[in-house]
C-alpha positions in Angstrom: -12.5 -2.3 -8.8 -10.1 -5.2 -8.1 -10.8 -8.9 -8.6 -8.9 -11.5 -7.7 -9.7 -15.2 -8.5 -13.6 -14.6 -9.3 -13.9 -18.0 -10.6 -12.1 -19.4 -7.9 -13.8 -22.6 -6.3 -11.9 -22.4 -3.2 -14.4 -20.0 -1.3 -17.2 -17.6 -1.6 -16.3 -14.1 -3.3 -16.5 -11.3 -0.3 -16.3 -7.8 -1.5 -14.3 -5.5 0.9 -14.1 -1.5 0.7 -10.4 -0.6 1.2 -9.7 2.7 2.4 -6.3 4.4 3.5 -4.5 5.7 7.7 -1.4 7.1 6.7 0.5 4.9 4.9 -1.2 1.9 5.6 -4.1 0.0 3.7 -6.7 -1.8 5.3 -9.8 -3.1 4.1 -13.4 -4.1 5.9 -16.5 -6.3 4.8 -18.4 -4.0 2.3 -21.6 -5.5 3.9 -20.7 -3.3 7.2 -21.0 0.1 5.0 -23.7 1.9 5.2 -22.7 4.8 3.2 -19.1 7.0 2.8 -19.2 10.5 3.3 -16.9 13.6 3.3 -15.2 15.0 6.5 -17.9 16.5 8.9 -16.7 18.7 12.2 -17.8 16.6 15.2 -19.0 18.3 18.6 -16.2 16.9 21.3 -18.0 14.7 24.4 -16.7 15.3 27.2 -14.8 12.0 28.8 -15.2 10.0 26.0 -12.1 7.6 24.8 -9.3 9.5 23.0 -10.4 7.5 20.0 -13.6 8.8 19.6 -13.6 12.2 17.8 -17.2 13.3 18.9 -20.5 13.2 17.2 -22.0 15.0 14.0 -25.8 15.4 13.1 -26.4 12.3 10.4 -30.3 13.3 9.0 -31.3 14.0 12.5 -29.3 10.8 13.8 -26.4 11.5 16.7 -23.2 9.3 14.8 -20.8 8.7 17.1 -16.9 9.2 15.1 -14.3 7.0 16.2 -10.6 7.9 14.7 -9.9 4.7 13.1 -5.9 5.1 13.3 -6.2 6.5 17.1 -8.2 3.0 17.7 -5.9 0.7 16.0 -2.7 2.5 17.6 -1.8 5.0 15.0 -1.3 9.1 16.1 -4.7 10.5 15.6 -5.5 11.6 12.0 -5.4 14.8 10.6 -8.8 16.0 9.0 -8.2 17.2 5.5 -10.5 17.5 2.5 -9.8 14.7 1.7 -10.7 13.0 4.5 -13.7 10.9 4.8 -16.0 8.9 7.1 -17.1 5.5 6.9 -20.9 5.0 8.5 -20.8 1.7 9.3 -23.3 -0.7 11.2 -21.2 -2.8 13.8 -23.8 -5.1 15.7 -26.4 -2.4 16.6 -24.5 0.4 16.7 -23.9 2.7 13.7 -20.7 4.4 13.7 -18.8 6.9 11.6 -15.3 5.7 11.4 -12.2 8.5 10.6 -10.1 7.5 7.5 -7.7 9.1 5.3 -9.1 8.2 1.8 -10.9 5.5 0.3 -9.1 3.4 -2.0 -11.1 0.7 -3.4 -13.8 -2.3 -3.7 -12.3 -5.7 -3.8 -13.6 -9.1 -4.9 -11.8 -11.7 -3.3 -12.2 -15.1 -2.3 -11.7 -16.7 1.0 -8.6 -18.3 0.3 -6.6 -14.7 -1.2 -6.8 -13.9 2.8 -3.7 -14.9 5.0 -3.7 -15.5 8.8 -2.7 -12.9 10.6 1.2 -13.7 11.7 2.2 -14.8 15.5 4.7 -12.3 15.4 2.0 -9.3 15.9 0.4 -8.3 19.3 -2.4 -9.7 20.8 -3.5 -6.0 20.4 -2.9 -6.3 16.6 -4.9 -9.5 16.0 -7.9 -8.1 18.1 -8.5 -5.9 15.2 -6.8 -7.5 11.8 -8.8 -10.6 10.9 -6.4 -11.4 7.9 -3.8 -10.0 5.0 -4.1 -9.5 1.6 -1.5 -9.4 -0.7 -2.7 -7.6 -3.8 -1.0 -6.5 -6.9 2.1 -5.6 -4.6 0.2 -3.8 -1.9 -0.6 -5.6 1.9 -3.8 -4.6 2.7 -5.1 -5.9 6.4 -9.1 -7.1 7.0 -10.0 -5.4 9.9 -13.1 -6.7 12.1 -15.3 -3.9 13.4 -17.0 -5.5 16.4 -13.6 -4.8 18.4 -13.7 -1.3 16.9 -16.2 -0.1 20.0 -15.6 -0.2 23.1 -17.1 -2.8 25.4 -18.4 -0.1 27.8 -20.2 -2.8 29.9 -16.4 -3.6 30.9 -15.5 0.3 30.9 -17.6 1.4 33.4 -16.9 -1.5 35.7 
């Protein structure tokens, strides 16, 4: 576990689960998480977004996958054992989101998070809410209530 600043004054402390999509880091509110679990086989839907992976069985619950690097932009991930999947609750929807590994938990403060630059997409700043620069790694706070699809919009 990382901590930066924990006696910092300048903000709350946040804890953040970072996990790994390639190369890249990011990192998302720990308080989303609902549990992390090992690669599961999902059953395909048919006409679903080419971000969402399928469904798998979670203690008699259908969890929808979404391919976390596929959503952001990335090529699609490729499942390994060491692949894992991130149930998290994003408004009332729980989710199972594709990643490659999990890295770590982070303690931060408000203020060890960087605007996201101009210079990225609008695209790019629908998802990263912020950087962090930690101990030589850039890690970017994604925000999961872009993650799903507005299908109100979809099906319009």
């Amino acid at each position: 576990m990382t901590q930066i600043n924990p006696n910092n004054a300048a903000g709350a402390l946040r804890e953040l689960i970072s996990f790994r999509i390639g190369a890249q880091e990011f990192c998302v509110d720990i308080m989303a998480v609902r549990e992390i679990r090992g690669w599961t086989a999902a059953t395909a839907l048919p006409q679903s977004p080419s971000f969402v992976r399928g469904v798998i069985n979670l203690r008699g619950a259908v969890l929808p996958i979404v391919d976390l690097a596929a959503r952001l932009g990335f090529e699609g991930s490729e499942t390994t054992e060491r692949s894992v999947i991130i149930v998290a609750q994003i408004g009332e929807q729980v989710v199972g989101l594709l990643v490659d590994a999990v890295s770590d938990i982070l303690t931060v403060t408000d203020d060890v998070i960087q605007p996201t630059p101009d210079v990225a997409s609008d695209t790019a700043k629908t998802f990263v809410r912020g950087l962090l620069a930690i101990d030589g790694r850039m890690i970017s706070l994604i925000g999961l209530e872009r993650v799903l699809p507005d299908l109100d919009l979809e099906a319009a």
